[in-house]
N, CA and C atoms of all chains as a GROMACS GRO file, in nm:
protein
  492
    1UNK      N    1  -1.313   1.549  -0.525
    1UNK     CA    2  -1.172   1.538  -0.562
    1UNK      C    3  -1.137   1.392  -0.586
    2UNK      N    4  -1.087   1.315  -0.693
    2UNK     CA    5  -1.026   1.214  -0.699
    2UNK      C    6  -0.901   1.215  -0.691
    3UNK      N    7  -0.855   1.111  -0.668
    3UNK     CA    8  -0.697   1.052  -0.665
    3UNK      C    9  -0.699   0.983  -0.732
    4UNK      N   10  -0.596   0.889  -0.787
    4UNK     CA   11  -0.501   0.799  -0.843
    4UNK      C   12  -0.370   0.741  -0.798
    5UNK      N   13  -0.405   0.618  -0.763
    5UNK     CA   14  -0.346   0.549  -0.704
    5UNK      C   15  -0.271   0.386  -0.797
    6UNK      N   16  -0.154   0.372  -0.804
    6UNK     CA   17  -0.107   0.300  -0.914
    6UNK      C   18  -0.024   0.206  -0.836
    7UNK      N   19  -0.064   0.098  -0.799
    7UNK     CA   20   0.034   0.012  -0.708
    7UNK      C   21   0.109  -0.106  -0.819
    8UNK      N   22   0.238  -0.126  -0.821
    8UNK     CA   23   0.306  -0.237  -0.892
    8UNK      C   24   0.373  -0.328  -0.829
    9UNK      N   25   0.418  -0.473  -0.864
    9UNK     CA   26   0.497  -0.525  -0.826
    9UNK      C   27   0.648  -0.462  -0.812
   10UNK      N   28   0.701  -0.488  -0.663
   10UNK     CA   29   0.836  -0.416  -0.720
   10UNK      C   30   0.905  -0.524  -0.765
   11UNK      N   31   1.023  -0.448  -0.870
   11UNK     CA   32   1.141  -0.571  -0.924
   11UNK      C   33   1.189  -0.703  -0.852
   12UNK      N   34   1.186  -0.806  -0.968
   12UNK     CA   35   1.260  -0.897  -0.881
   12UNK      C   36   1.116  -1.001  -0.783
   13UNK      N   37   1.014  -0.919  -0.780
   13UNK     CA   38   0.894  -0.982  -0.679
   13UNK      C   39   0.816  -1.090  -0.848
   14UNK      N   40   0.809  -1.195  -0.802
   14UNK     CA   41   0.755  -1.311  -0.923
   14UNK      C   42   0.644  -1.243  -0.887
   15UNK      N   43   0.581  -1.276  -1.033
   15UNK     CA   44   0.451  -1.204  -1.089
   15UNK      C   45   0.372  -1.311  -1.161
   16UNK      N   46   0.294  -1.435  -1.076
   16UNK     CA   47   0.257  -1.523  -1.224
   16UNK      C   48   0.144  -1.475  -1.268
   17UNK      N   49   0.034  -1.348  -1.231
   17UNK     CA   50  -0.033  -1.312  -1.367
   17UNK      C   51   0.013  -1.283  -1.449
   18UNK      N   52   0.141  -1.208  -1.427
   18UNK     CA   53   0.155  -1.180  -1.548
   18UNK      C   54   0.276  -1.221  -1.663
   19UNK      N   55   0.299  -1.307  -1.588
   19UNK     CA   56   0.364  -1.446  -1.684
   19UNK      C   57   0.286  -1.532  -1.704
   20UNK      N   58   0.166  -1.558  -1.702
   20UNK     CA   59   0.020  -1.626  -1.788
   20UNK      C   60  -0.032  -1.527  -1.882
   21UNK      N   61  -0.047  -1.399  -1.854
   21UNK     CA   62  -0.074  -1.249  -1.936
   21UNK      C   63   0.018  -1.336  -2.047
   22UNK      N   64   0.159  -1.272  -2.020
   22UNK     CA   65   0.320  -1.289  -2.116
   22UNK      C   66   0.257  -1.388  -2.227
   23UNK      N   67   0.263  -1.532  -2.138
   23UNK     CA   68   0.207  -1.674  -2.245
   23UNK      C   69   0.102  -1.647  -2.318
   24UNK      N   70  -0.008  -1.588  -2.291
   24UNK     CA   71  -0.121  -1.657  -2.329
   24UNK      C   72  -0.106  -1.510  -2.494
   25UNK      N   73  -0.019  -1.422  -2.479
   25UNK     CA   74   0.007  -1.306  -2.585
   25UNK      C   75   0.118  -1.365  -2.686
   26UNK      N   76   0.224  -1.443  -2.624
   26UNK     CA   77   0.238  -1.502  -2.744
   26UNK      C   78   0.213  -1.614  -2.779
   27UNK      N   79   0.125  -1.691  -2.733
   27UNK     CA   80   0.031  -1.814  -2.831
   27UNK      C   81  -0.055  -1.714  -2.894
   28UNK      N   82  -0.084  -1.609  -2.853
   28UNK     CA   83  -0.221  -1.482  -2.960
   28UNK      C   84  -0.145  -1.465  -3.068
   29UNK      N   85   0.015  -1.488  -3.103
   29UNK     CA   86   0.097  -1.450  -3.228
   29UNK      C   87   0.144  -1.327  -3.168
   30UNK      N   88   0.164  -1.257  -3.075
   30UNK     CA   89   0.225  -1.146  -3.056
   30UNK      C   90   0.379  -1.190  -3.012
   31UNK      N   91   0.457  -1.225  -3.075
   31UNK     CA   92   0.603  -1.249  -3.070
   31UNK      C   93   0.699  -1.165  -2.989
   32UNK      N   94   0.668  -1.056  -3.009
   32UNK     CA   95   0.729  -0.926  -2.954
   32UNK      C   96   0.729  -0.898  -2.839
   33UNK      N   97   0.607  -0.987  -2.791
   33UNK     CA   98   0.623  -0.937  -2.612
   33UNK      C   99   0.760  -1.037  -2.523
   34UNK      N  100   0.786  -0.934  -2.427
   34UNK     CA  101   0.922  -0.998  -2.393
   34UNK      C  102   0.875  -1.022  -2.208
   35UNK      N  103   0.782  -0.918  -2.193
   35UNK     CA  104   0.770  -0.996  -2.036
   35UNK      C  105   0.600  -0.862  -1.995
   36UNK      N  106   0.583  -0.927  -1.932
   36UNK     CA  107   0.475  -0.850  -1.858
   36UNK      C  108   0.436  -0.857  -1.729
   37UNK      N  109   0.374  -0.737  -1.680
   37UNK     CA  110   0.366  -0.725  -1.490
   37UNK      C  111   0.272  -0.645  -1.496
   38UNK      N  112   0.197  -0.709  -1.370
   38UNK     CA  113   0.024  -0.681  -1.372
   38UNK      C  114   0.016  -0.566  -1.222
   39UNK      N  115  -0.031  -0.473  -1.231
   39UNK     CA  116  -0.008  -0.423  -1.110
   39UNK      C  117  -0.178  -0.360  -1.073
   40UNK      N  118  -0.241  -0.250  -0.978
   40UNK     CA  119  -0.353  -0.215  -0.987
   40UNK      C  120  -0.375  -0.090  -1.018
   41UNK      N  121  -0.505   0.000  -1.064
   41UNK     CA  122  -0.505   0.114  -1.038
   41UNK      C  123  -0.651   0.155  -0.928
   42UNK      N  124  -0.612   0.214  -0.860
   42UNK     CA  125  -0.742   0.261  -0.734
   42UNK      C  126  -0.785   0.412  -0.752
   43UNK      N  127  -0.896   0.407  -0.829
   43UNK     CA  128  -0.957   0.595  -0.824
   43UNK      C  129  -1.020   0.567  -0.723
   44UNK      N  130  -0.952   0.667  -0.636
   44UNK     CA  131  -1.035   0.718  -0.486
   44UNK      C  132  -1.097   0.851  -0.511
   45UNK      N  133  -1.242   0.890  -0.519
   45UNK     CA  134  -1.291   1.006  -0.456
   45UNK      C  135  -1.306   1.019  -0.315
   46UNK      N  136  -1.269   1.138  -0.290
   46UNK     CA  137  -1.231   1.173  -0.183
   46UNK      C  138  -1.378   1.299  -0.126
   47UNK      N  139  -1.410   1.332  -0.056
   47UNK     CA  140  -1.512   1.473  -0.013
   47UNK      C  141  -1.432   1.544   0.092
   48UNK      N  142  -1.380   1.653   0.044
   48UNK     CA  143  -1.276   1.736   0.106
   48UNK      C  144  -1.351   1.814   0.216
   49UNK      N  145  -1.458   1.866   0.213
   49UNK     CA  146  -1.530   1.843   0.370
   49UNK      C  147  -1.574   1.713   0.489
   50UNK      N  148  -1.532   1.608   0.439
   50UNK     CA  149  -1.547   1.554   0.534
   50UNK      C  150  -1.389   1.524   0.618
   51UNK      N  151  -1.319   1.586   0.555
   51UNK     CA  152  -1.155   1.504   0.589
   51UNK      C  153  -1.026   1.556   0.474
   52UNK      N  154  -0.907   1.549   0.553
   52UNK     CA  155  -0.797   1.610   0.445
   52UNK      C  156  -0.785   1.477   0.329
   53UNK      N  157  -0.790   1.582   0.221
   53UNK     CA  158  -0.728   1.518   0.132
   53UNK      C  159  -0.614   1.535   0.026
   54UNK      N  160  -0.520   1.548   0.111
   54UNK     CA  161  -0.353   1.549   0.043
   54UNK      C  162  -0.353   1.468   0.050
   55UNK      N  163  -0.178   1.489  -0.044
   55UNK     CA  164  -0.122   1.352  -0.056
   55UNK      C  165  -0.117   1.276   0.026
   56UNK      N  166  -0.052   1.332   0.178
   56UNK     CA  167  -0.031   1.298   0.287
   56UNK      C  168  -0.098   1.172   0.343
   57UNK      N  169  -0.227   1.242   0.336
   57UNK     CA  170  -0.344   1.105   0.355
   57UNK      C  171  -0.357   1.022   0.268
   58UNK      N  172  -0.292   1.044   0.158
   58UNK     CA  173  -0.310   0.961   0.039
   58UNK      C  174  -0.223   0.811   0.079
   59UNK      N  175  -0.081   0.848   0.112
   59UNK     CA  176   0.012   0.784   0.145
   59UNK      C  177  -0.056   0.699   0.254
   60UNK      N  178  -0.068   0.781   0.360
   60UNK     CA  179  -0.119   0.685   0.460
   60UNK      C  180  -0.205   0.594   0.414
   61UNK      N  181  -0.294   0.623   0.340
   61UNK     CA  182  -0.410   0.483   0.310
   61UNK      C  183  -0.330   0.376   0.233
   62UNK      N  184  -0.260   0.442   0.186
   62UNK     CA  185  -0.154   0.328   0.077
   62UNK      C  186  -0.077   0.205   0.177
   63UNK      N  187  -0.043   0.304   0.278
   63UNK     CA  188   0.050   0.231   0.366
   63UNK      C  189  -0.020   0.116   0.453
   64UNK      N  190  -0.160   0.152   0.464
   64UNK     CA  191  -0.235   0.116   0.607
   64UNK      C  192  -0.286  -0.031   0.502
   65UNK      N  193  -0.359   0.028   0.372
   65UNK     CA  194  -0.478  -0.069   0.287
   65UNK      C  195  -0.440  -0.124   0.196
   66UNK      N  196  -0.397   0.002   0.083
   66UNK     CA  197  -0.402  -0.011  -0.087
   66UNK      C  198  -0.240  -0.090  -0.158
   67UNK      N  199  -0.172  -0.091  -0.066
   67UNK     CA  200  -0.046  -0.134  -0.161
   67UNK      C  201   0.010  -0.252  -0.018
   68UNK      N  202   0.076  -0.349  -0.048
   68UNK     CA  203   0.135  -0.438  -0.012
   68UNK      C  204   0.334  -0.405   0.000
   69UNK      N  205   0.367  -0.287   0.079
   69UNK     CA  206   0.489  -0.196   0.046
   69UNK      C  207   0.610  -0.307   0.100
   70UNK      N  208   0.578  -0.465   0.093
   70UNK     CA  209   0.679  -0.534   0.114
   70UNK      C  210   0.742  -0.595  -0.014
   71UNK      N  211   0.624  -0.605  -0.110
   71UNK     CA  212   0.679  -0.677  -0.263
   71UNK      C  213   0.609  -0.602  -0.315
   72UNK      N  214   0.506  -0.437  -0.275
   72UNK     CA  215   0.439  -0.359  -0.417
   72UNK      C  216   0.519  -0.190  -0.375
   73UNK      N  217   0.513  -0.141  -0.481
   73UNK     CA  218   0.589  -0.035  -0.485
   73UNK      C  219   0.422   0.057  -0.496
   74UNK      N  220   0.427   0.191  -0.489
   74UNK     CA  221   0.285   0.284  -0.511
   74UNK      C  222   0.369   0.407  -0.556
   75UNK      N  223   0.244   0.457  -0.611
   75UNK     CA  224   0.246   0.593  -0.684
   75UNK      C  225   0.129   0.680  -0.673
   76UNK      N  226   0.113   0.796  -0.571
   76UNK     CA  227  -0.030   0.864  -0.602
   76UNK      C  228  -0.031   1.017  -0.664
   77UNK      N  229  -0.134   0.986  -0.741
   77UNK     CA  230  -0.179   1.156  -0.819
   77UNK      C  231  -0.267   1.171  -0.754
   78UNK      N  232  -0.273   1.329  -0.756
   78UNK     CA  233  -0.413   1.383  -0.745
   78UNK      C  234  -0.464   1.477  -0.806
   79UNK      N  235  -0.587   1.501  -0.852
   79UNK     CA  236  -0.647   1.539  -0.944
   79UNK      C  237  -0.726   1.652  -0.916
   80UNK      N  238  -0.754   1.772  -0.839
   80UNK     CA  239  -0.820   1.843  -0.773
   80UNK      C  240  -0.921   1.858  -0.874
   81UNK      N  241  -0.941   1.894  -1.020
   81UNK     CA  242  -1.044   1.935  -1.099
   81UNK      C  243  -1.163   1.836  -1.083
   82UNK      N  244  -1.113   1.689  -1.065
   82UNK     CA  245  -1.239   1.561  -1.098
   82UNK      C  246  -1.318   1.603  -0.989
   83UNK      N  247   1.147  -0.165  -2.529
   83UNK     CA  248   1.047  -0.044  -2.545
   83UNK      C  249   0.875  -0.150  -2.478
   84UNK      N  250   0.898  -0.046  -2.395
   84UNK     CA  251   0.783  -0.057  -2.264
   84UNK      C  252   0.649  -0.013  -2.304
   85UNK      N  253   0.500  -0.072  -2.255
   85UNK     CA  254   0.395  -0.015  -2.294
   85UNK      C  255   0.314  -0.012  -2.161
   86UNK      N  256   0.229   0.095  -2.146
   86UNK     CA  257   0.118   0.057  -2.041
   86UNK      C  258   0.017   0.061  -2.130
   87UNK      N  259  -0.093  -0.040  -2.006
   87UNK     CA  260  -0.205  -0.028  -2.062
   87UNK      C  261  -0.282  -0.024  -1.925
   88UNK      N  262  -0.382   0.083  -1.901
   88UNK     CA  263  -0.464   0.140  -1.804
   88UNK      C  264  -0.622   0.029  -1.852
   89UNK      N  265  -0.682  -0.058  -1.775
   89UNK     CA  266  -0.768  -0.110  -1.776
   89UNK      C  267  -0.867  -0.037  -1.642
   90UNK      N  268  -0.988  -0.019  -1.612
   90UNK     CA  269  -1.080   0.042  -1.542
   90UNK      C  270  -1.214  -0.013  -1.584
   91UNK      N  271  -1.244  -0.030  -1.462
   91UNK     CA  272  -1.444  -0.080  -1.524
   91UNK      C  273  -1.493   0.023  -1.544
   92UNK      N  274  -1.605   0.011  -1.642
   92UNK     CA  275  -1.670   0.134  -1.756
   92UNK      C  276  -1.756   0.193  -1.628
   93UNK      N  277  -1.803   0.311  -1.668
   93UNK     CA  278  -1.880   0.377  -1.562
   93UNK      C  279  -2.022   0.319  -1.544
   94UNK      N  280  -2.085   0.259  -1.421
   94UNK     CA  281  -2.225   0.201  -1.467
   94UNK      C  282  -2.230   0.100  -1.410
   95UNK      N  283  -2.049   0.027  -1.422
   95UNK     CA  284  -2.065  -0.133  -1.415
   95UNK      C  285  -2.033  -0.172  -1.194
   96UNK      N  286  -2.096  -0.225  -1.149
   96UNK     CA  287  -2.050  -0.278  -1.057
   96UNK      C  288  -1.936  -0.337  -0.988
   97UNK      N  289  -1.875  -0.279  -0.894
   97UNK     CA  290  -1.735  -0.318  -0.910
   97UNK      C  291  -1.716  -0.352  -0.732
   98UNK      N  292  -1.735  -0.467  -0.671
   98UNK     CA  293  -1.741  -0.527  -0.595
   98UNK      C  294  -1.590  -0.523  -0.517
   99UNK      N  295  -1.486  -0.516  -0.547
   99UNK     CA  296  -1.376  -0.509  -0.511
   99UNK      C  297  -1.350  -0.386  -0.454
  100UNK      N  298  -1.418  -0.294  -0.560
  100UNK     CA  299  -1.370  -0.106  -0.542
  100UNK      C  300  -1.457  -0.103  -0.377
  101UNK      N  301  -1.593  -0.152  -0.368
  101UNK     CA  302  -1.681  -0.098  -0.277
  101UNK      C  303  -1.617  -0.200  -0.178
  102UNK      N  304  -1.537  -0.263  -0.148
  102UNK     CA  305  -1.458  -0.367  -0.076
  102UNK      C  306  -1.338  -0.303   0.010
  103UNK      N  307  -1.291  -0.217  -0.065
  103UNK     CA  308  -1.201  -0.125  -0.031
  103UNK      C  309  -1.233  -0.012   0.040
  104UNK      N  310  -1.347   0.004  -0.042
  104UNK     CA  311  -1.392   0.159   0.000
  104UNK      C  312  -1.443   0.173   0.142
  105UNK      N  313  -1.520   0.069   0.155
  105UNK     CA  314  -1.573   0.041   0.320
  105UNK      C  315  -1.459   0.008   0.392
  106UNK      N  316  -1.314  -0.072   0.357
  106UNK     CA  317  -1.217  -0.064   0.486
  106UNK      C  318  -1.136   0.078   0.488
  107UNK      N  319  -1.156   0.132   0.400
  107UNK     CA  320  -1.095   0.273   0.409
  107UNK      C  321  -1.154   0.349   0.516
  108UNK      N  322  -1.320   0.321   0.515
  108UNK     CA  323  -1.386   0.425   0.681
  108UNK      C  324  -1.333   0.366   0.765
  109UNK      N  325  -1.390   0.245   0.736
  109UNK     CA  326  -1.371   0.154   0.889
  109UNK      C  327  -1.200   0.209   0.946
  110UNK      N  328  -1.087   0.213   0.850
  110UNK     CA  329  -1.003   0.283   0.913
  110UNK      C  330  -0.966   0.384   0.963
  111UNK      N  331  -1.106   0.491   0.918
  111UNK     CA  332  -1.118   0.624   0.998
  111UNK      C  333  -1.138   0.738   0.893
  112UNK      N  334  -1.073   0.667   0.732
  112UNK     CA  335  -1.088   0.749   0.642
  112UNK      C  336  -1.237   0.813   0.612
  113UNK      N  337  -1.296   0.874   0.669
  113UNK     CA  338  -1.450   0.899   0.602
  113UNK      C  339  -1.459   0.986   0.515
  114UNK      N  340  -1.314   1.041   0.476
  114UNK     CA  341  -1.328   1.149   0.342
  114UNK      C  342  -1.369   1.051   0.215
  115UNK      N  343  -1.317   0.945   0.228
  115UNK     CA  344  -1.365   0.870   0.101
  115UNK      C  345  -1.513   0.811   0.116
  116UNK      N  346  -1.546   0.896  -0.064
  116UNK     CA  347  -1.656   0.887  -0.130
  116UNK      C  348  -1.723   0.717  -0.182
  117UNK      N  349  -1.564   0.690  -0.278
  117UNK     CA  350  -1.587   0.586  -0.382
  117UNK      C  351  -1.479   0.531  -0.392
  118UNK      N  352  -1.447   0.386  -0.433
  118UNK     CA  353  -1.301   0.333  -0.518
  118UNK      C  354  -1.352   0.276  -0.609
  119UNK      N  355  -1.294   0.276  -0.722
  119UNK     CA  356  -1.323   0.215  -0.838
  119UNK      C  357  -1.170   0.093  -0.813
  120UNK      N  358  -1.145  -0.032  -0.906
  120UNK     CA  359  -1.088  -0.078  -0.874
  120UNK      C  360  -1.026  -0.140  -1.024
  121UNK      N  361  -0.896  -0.089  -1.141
  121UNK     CA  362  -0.828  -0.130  -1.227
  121UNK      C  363  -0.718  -0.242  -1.226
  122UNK      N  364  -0.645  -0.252  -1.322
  122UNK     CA  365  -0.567  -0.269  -1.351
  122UNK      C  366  -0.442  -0.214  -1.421
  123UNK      N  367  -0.322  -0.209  -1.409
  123UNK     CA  368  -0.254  -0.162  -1.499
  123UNK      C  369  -0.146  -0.270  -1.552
  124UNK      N  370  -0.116  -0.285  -1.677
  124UNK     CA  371  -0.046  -0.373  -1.755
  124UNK      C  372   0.110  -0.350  -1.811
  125UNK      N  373   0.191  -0.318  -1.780
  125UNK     CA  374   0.366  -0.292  -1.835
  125UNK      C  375   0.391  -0.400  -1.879
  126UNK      N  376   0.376  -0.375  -2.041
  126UNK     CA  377   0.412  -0.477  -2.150
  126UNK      C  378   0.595  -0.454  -2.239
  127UNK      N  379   0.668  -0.538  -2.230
  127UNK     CA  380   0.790  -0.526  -2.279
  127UNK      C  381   0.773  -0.558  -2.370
  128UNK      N  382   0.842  -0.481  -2.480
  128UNK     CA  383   0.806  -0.558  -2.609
  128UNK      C  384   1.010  -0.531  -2.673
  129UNK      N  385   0.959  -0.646  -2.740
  129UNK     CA  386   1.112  -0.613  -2.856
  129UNK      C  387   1.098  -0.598  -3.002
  130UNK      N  388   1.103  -0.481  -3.075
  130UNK     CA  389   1.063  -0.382  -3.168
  130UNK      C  390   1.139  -0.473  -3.284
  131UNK      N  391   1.222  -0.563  -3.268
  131UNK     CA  392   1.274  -0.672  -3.371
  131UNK      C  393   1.226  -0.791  -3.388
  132UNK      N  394   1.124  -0.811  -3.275
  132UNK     CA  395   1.062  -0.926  -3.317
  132UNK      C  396   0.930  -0.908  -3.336
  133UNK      N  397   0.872  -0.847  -3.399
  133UNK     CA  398   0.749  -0.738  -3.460
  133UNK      C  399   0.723  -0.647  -3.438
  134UNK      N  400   0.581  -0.603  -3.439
  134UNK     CA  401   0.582  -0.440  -3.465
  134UNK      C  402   0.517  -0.379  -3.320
  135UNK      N  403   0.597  -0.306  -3.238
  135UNK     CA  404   0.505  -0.214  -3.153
  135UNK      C  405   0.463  -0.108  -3.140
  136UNK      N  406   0.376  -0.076  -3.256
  136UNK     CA  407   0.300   0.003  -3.246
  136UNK      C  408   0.178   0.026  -3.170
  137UNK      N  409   0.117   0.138  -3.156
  137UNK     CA  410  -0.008   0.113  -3.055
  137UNK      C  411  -0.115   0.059  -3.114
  138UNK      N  412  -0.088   0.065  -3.238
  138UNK     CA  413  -0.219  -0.010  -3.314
  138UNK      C  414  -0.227  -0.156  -3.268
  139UNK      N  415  -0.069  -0.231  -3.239
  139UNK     CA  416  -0.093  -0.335  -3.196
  139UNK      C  417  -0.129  -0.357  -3.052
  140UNK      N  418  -0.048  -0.271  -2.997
  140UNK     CA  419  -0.112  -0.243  -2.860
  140UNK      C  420  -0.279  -0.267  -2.815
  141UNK      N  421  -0.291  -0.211  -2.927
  141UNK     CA  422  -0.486  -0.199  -2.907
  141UNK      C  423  -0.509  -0.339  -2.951
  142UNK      N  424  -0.473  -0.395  -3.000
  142UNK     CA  425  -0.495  -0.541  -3.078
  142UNK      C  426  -0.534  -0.628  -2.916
  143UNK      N  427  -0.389  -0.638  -2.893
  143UNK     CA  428  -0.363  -0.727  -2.761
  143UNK      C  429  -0.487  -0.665  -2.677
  144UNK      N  430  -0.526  -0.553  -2.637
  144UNK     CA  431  -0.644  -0.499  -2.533
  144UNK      C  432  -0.733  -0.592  -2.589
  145UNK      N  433  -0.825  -0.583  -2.699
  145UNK     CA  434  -0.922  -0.616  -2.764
  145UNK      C  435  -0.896  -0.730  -2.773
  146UNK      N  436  -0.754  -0.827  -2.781
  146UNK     CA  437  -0.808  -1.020  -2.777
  146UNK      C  438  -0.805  -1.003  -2.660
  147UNK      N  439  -0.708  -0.990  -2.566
  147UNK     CA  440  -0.701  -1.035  -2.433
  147UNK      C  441  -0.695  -0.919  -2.286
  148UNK      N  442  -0.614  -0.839  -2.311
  148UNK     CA  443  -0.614  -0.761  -2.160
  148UNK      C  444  -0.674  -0.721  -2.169
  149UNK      N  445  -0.825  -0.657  -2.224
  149UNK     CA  446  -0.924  -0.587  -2.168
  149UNK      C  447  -1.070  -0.663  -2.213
  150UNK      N  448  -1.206  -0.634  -2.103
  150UNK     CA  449  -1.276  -0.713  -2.103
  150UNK      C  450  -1.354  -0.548  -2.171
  151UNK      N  451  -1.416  -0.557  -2.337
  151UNK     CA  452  -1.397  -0.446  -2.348
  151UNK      C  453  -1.621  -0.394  -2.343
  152UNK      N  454  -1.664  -0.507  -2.332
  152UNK     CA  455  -1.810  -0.500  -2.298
  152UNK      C  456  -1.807  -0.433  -2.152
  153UNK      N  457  -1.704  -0.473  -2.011
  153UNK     CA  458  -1.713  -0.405  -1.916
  153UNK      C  459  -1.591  -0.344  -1.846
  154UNK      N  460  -1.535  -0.287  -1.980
  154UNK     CA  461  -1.426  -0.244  -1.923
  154UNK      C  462  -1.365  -0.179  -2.019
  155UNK      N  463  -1.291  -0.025  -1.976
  155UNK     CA  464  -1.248   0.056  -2.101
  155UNK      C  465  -1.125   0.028  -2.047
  156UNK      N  466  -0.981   0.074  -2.161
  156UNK     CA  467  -0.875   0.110  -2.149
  156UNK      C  468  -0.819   0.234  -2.230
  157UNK      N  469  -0.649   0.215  -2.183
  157UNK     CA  470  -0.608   0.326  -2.246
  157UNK      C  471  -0.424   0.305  -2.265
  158UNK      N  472  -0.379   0.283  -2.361
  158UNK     CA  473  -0.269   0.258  -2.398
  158UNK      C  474  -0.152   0.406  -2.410
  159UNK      N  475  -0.042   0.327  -2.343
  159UNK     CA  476   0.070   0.450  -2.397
  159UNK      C  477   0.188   0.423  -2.417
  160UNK      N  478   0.284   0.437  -2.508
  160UNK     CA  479   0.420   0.393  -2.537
  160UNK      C  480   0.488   0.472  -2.495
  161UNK      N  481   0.605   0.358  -2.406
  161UNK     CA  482   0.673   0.508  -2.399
  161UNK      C  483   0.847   0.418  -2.410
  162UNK      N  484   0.868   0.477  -2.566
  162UNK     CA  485   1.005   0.414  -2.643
  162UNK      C  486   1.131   0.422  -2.574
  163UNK      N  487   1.123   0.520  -2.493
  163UNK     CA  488   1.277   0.509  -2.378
  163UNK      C  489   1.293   0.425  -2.307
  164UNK      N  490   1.224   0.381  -2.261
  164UNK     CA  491   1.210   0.218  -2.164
  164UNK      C  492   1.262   0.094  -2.254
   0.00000   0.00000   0.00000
């Protein structure tokens, strides 16, 4: 079973990757970009015999490891087919 | 009008960060987890008056700069309500 796990900066939290990202796209000539924010994505496989794998636990690892829930916001899917 | 772009190391490639994670995930008790792979995700603002955002350009920007595309696939999506 995999998950998906999508952690972002939350609003308002300075982001300088990705205000070097922002710069370095429009010196590339891309004019159009107006701002950018770099966040992660974590595919966790999971082995559902060794241990639950809901969301539930999903959250918890988020809370304990995967996301920084003072300046990162999270989001988890899960995928039962993978 | 907002874009993501899903960056992930290609399948194959070594990913030192993911297996970084993955071992403090037991060590925290998690032993359902298998694997972490370890991405990025990109929320690009763009302003549709000061060129074109289409995904064609979208893919442009992956291929100069946000994606490393020898070890690393992506995957772009617009989404014009933003």
């Amino acid at each position: 079973m995999k998950a998906r796990v999508y952690v972002t900066p939350k609003d308002g939290i300075l982001d300088p990757q990705g205000k070097a990202v922002e710069h370095a796209l429009t010196v590339l000539g891309f004019k159009q970009v107006k701002g950018v924010r770099v966040g992660r994505i974590l595919e966790v496989v999971m082995d559902p015999e060794k241990g639950d794998t809901s969301k539930k636990t999903l959250n918890e690892m988020c809370e304990k490891l995967l996301a920084n829930t003072i300046i990162e916001s999270y989001r988890c899917e899960l995928d039962p087919e993978d």
